[in-house]
C-alpha angles and dihedrals in degrees: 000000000000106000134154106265129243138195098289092060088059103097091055091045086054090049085050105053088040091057092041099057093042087048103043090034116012086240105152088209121206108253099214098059088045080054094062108030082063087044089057094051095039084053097040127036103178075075096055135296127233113232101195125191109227138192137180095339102314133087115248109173135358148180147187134235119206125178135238131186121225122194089185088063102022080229143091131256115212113224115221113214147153094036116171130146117205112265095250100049098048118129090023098108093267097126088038088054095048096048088051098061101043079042085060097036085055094055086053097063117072093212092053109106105171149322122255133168146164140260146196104255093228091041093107092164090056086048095052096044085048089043085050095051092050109264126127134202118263140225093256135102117200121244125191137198120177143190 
């Protein structure tokens, strides 16, 4: 079952963004600050909202949508971000299935323009899976500054 996820799915959103980061690039995060920064999406969903992948009880995947105006297209673009599927349950459909249904949930809204997200540069799995599901690599490079 795909749903939007609540409070009680925090601690394994946390697990998962933890292990994400440690996986994709070896960041040992602070778990407090993860803490709150879910906390902030879970309480507030003009900041994102979680889509989690549940059965039989327990979350196997999961993902989060943030929103992005756009003036070119008068829309939004939903960001797709914090993707990770369990160990375990990887290559099973999980991430397809997810992207599926925000896919779906973003045809519904008439200011949703498109879905974009990032990826490692040297990633080439995540590259295939996105190329299979239809979407195709930009012009854009990603720049940072941070605080």
């Amino acid at each position: 079952m795909i749903r939007i996820a609540n409070l009680k799915d925090e601690r394994s959103i946390i697990e998962y963004n933890m292990a994400l980061a440690e996986e994709t690039e070896d960041l040992d995060l602070q778990k407090n600050i993860v803490t709150k920064g879910v906390r902030a999406v879970l309480n507030d969903p003009s900041k994102g909202r979680y889509y989690v992948y549940e059965e039989k009880g327990g979350i196997l995947g999961q993902l989060l949508v943030t929103f992005e105006w756009s003036d070119w297209r008068n829309a939004n673009f939903w960001w797709i971000q914090s993707v990770y599927v369990n160990k375990d349950s990887r290559q099973k459909g999980i991430f397809q299935a997810l992207f599926e249904f925000v896919k779906e949930e973003a045809f519904k809204q008439k200011d949703v323009c498109g879905l974009r997200l990032y990826v490692e540069k040297n990633n080439q799995v995540a590259k295939t899976t996105y190329t299979k599901l239809g979407m195709y690599e930009t012009y854009y490079n990603m720049f940072e500054w941070m605080k």
